[in-house]
C-alpha positions in Angstrom: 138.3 85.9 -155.1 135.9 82.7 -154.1 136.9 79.6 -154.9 134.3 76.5 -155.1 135.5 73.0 -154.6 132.8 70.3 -156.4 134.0 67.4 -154.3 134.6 69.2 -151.4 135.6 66.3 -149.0 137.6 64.1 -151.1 140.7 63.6 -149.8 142.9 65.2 -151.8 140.3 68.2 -152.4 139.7 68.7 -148.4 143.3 69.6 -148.6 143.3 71.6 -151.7 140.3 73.9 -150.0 142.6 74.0 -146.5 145.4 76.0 -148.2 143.5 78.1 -150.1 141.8 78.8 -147.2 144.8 79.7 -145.4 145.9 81.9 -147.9 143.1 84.4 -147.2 141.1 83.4 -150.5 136.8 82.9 -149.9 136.0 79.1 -150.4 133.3 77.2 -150.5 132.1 73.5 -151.2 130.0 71.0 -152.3 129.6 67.1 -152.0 127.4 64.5 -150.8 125.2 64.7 -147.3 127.1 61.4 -145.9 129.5 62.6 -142.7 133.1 62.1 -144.3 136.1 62.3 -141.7 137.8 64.7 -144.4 135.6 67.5 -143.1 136.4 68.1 -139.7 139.1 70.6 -140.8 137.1 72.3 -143.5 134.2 72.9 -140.7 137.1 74.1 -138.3 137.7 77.0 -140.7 134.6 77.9 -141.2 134.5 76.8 -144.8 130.5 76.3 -145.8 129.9 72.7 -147.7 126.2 72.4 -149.3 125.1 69.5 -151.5 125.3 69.5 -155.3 123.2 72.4 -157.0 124.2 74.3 -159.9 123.0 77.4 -158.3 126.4 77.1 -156.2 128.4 78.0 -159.6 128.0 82.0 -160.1 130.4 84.1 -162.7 133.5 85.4 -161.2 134.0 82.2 -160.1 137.3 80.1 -159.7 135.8 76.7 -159.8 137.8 73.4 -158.8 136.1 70.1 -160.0 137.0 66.5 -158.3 138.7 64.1 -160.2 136.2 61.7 -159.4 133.2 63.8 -161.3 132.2 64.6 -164.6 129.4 66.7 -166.7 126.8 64.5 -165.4 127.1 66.3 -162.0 124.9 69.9 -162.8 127.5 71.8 -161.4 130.6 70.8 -163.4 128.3 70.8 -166.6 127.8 74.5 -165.7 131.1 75.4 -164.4 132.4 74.0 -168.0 130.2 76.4 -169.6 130.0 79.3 -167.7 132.0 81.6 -169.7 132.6 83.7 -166.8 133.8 80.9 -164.5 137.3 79.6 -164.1 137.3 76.5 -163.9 140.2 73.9 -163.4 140.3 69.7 -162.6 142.1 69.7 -159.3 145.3 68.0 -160.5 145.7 71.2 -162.9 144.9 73.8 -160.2 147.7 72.2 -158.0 150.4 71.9 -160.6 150.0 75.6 -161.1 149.8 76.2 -157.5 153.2 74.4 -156.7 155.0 77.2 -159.0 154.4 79.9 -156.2 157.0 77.9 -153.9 159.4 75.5 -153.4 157.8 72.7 -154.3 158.7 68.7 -153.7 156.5 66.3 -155.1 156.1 62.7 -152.5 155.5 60.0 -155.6 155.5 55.9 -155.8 153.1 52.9 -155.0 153.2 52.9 -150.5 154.3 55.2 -147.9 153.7 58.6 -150.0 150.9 60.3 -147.5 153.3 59.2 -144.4 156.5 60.5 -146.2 154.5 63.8 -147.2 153.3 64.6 -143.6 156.6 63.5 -142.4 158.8 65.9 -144.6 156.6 68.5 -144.3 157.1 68.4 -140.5 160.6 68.2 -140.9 161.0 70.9 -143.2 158.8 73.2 -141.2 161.7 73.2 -138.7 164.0 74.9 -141.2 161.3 77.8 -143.0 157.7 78.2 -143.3 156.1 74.8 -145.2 152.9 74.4 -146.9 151.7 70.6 -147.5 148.9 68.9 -149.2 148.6 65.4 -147.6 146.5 62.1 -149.3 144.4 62.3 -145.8 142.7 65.4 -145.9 145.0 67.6 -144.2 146.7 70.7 -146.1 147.8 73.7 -144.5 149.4 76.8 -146.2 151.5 79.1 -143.3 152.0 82.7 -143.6 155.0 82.8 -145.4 155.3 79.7 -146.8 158.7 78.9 -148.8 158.2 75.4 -149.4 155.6 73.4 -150.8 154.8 69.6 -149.9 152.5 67.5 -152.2 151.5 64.0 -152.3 151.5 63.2 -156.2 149.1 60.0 -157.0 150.1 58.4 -160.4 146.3 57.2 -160.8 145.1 58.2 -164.4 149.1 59.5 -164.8 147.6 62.8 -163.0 150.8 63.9 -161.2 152.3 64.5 -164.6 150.4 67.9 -164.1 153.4 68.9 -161.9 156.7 69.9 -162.7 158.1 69.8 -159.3 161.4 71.3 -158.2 162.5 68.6 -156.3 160.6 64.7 -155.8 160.6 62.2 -153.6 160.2 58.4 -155.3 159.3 56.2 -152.5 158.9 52.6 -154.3 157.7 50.8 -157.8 154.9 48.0 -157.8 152.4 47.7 -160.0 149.2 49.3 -158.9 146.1 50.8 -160.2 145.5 48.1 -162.4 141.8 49.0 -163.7 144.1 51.6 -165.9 147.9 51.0 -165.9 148.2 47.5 -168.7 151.5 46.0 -167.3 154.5 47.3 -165.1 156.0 48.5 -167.9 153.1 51.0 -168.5 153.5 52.1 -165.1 157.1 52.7 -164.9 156.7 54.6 -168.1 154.7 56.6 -166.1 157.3 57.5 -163.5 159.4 58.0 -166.0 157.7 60.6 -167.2 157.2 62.3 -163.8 160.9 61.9 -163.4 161.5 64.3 -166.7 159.4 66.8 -165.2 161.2 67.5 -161.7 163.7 70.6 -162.1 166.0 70.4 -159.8 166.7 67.3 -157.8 165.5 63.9 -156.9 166.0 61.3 -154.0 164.5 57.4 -154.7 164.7 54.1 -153.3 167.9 52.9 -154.1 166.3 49.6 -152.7 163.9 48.9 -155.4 164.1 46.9 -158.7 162.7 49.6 -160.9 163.9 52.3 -159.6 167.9 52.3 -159.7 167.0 51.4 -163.4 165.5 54.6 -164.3 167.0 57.4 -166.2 167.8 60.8 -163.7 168.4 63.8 -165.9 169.3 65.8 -162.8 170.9 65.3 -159.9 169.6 62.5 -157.8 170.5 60.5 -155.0 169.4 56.8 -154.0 168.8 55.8 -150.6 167.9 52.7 -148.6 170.1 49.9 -146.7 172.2 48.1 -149.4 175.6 49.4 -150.2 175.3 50.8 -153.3 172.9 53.7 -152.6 174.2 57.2 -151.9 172.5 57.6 -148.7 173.0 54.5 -146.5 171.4 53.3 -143.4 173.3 51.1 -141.1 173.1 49.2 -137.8 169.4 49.1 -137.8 168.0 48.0 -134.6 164.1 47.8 -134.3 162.7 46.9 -131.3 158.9 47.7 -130.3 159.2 51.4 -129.1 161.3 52.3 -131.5 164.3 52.0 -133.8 167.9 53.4 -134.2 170.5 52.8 -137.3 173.1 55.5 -138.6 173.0 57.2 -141.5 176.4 57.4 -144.4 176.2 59.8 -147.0 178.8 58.8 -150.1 180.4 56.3 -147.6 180.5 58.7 -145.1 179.3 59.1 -141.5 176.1 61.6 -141.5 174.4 60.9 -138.0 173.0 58.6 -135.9 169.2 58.6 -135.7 167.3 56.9 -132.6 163.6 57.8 -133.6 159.9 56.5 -131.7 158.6 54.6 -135.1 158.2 50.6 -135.8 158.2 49.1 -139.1 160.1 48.4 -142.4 157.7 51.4 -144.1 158.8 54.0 -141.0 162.1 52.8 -141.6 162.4 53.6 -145.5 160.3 56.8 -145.0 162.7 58.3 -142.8 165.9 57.3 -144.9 164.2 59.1 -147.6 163.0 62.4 -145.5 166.4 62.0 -144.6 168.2 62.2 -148.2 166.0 65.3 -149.2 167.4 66.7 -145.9 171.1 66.2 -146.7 170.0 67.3 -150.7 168.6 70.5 -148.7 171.8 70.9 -146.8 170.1 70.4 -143.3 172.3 68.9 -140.5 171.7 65.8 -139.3 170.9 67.2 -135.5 168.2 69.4 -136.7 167.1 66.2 -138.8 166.9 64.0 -135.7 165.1 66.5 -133.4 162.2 66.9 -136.2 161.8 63.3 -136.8 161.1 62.5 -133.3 158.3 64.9 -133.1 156.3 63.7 -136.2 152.7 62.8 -135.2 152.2 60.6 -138.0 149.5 61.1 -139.9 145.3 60.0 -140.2 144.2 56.7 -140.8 148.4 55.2 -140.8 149.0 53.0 -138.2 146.9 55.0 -135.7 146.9 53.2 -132.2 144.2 53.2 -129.7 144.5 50.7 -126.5 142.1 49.4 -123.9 143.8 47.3 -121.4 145.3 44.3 -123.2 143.2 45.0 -126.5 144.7 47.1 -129.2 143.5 48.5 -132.2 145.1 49.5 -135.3 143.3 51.9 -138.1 145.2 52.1 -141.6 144.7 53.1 -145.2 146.3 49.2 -146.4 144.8 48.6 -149.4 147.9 46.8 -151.3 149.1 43.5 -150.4 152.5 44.8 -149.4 151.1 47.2 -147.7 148.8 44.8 -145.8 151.9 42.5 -144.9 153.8 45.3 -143.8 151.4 46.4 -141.3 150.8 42.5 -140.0 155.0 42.6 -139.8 154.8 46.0 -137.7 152.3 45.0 -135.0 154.4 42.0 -134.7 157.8 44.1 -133.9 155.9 46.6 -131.6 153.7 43.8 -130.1 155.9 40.7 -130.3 154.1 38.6 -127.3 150.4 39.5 -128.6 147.8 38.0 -130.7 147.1 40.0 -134.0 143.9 39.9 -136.0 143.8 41.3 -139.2 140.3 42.6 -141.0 140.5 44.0 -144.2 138.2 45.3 -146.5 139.1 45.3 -150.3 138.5 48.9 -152.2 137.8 48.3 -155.7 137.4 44.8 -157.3 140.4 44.8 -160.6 142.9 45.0 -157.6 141.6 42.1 -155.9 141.0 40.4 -159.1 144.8 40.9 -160.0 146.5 41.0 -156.7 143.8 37.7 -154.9 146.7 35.5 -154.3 149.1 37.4 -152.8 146.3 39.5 -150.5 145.4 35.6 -148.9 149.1 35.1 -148.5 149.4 38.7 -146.9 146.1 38.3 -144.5 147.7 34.6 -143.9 150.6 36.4 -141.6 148.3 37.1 -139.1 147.1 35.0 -136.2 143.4 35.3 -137.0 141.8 37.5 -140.4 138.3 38.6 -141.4 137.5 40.1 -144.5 134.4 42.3 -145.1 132.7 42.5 -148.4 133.0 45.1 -151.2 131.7 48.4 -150.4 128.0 48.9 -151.8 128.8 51.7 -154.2 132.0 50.1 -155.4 131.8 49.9 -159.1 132.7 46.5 -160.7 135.3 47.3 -163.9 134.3 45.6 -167.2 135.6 42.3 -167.6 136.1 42.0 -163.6 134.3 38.7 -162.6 136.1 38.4 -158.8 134.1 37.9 -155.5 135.0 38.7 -152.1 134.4 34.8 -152.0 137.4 34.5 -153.9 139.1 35.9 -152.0 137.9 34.2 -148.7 138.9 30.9 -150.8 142.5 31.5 -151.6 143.1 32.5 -148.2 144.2 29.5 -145.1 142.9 31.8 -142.1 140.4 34.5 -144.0 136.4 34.5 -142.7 133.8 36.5 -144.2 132.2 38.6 -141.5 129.5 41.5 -141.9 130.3 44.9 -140.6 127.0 44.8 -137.9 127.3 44.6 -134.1 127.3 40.7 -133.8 130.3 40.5 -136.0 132.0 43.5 -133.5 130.8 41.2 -130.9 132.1 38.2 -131.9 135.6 39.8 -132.9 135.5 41.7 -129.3 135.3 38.2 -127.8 138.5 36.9 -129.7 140.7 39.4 -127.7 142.7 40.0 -125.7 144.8 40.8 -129.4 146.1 43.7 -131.8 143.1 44.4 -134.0 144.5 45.7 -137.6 142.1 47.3 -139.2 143.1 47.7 -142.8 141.0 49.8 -145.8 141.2 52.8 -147.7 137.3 52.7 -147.3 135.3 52.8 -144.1 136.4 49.7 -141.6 137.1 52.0 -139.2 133.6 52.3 -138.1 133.8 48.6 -137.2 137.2 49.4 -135.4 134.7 52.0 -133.2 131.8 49.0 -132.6 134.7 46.0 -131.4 136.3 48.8 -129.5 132.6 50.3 -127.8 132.2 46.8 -126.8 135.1 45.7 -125.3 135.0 49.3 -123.5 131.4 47.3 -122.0 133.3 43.7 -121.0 
């Protein structure tokens, strides 16, 4: 059977086509000419990508059409209606993918693509595990019993899975261009929750959370004393972190793992409580964790001599101040400078304040302007000026060589390069010329 992916290398979609690649199935793709990281793995296996023509879309078809298009794109206009095409969004493909395996669905506002990739790893230790992962990556091994999925609440598409187990990592209010107030978005969780059929873990931690209503078994997790799965004596230092784990006031293991940061912290608690609701031992726990190579674009390091460089997906400000509080704990004596570049304009419009206050945490931040293609929302009257305003330390720079030259020359430092869109190419022109110096 051939499978064609209209959005080929979106994120999400480059991991759809990777594991139904792996399961033996034809695929092809199509997208835009631009280079997108997210294709390096379709390339590897072979998969052909071509541009947008509706020639790609031939009967017998099973067509799989990005959430990010719609019948003015020729090809979804004919997949549509092409009686003798199959044709599916993507959320709706995957929700009746997951019911071939085990399935546990990573949901919540941060830290789902890390807990994903992290669990799937982990996991994979105990029997064969198939992932889909937020960066690109999805794999699907021979044999496969288990099934790990990042589920985005954008548009309330994850409620197009009925998981058998779930993962709920935090609550904060998010996606603002559709969601009207928090209570519209935990509604939306709520939902999800009512879906998953067998058993759910959550951050015990959070203010929404504990409040929600479980009609299955479910266990909390996090540091306070109340939550079923407890971490104590925490101790983070900058290569690493240990704390023990009680499960139902009772000693689990003790955990001494290579990660740095609050978000690494609560990610592994929670990998952790889907373990003990798996009945995995805490050794064989421990000995996956340490081994997890993270995953692309969160908190990847790169060094040069005294000059470090940080690439991440922060495009919240909680995720943006958690990423300024990590390089401080694994680079406590060192300079950080934070550059940020804003995704879409209602979430800086809502969120302005508390982004300055978040890029104010740094030693030094630069903010780069709105992508060209980024699509102002109606009613949405905010500048990256704004922005720059609000903000004590924040300096408006371009993304060209004599801004990578001028933020090469501020080093020795941590550069913390923070987007969900592009600013790692500026990451690659400060490092090229400090590589020069």
């Amino acid at each position: 059977m051939r499978y064609h992916f209209i959005g080929i290398k979106g994120s999400g979609m480059a991991s759809l086509a990777e594991i139904v690649a792996d399961r033996g199935d034809e695929v092809t793709g199509s997208d835009i000419e631009k280079y997108i990281f997210t294709q390096k793995p379709l390339e590897e296996r072979g998969i052909p990508i071509t541009t947008f023509d509706e020639k790609n879309i031939k009967e017998g078809d099973t067509v799989i059409i990005g959430l990010a298009f719609d019948e003015s794109n020729p090809e979804v206009k004919k997949a549509l209606s092409t009686p003798g095409v199959k044709a599916y969004w993507y959320n709706d493909f995957l929700g009746e993918l997951l019911t071939h395996y085990t399935s546990v669905s990573v949901a919540g506002t941060h830290g789902k693509t890390t807990t994903t990739g992290m669990l799937a790893h982990v996991l994979s230790h105990v029997s064969p595990t198939g992932f889909l992962i937020g960066d690109g990556h999805g794999e699907m091994p021979s044999g496969a019993e288990n099934f790990i999925l990042e589920s985005c609440e954008f548009k309330r598409h994850f409620l197009a899975y009925h998981p058998d187990y779930a993962i709920i990592t935090n609550i904060e209010l998010d996606h603002v261009d559709y969601y009207h107030d928090i209570q519209d978005y935990c509604d939306a969780f709520q939902s999800f929750i009512q879906q998953v059929k067998k058993g759910i873990v959550y951050f015990g931690d959070d203010p929404y959370l504990p409040t929600f209503t479980y009609p299955i078994k479910a266990y909390s997790y996090g540091l306070s004393d109340n939550n079923d799965v407890r971490a104590d004596h925490v101790d983070q230092r900058a290569d690493g972190m240990a704390f023990d784990i009680f499960f139902q006031g009772k000693f689990f293991g003790h955990f001494d793992l290579p990660f740095v940061g609050y978000p690494l912290l609560y990610n592994s608690i929670g990998v952790i409580a889907l373990g003990i609701l798996f009945d995995v031992d805490a050794a064989t726990l421990e000995t996956a964790l340490k081994t997890f190579p993270g995953v692309q674009r969160r908190f990847i390091i790169e060094e040069n001599g005294e000059n470090i460089y940080i690439d991440d997906y922060a495009h919240h400000p909680t995720a943006v101040r958690y990423m300024i509080e990590a390089a401080r704990i694994k680079y406590p004596d060192k300079k950080v400078i934070a550059i940020f570049k804003p995704d879409r304009y209602s979430r800086i419009a809502y969120f302005v304040d508390d982004f300055a206050s978040a890029l104010d945490m740094a030693d030094e931040a630069y903010v780069c302007d709105f992508p060209a293609n980024a699509v102002r929302e109606p009613g949405v009257t905010v500048t990256i000026d704004d922005l720059v305003s609000r903000s004590k330390k924040a300096t408006l720079i371009q993304e060209d060589e004599a801004a990578a030259k001028s933020l090469a020359l501020r080093g020795p430092a941590v550069y913390l390069f923070m987007s969900s869109k592009d600013i790692y190419k500026l990451k690659n022109k400060v490092k090229n010329f400090q590589y020069r110096l």
